[in-house]
ZAMARGU-4260 file (C-alpha; in steps of 0.2 Angstrom, whole numbers, plus 5000, padded with zeros to 4 digits):
<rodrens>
0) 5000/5000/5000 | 5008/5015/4996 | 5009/5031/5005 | 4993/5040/4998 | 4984/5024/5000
5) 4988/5023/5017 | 4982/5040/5022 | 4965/5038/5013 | 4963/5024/5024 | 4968/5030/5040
10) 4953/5032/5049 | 4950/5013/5046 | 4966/5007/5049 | 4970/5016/5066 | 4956/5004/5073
15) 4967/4989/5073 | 4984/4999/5075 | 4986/4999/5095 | 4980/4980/5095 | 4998/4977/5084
20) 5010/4990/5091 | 5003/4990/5111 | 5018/5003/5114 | 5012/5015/5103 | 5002/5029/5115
25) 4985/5038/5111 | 4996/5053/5108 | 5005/5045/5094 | 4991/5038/5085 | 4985/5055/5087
30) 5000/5063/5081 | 5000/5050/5065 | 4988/5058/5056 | 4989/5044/5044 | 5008/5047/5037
35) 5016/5031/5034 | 5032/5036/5035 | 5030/5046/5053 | 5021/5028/5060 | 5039/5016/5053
40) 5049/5031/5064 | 5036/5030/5079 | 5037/5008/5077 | 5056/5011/5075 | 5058/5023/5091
45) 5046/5013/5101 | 5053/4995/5097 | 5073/4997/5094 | 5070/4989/5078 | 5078/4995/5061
50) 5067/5005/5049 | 5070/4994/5036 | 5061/4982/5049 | 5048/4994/5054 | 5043/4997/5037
55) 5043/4980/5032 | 5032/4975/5048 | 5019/4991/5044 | 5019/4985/5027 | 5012/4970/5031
60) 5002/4976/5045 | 4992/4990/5034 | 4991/4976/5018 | 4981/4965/5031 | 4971/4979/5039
65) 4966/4984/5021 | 4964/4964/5015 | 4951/4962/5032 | 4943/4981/5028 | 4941/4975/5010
70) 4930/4959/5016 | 4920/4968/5027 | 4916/4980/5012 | 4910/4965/5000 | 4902/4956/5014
75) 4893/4972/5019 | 4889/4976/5002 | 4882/4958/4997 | 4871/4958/5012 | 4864/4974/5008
80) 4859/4968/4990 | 4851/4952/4996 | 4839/4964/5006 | 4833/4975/4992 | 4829/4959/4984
</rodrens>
């Protein structure tokens, strides 16, 4: 997901953030505002990791988010359909 799809999506994603980076605080999240490359220094600072590490973990994190967000869509969106029938 790149950088501009990762901000379009922000408000969706945050949702799940805290349950895979539990030493992020409210403030950081908050402080995000959905820029991709300020949450890899946030996961970097707040884990000792690399940020070729971080990156590659919120890479993965934000594909997944977006993978579960995209099922909910089509689920929600087939339910509706099958009522206005």
């Amino acid at each position: 997901m790149n950088s501009d799809q990762f901000e379009g999506k922000w408000k969706q994603l945050k949702g799940t953030l805290k349950q895979r980076w539990a030493k992020l605080t409210d403030d950081d999240v908050t402080a995000l505002s959905g820029k991709k490359d300020e949450l890899v220094g946030r996961i970097q600072e707040r884990y000792g990791i690399t940020r070729e590490q971080a990156e590659r973990e919120a890479d993965e994190w934000a594909a997944a988010a977006n993978a579960d967000l995209d099922q909910a869509d089509r689920q929600t969106l087939a339910s509706h359909a099958t009522r206005r029938m």
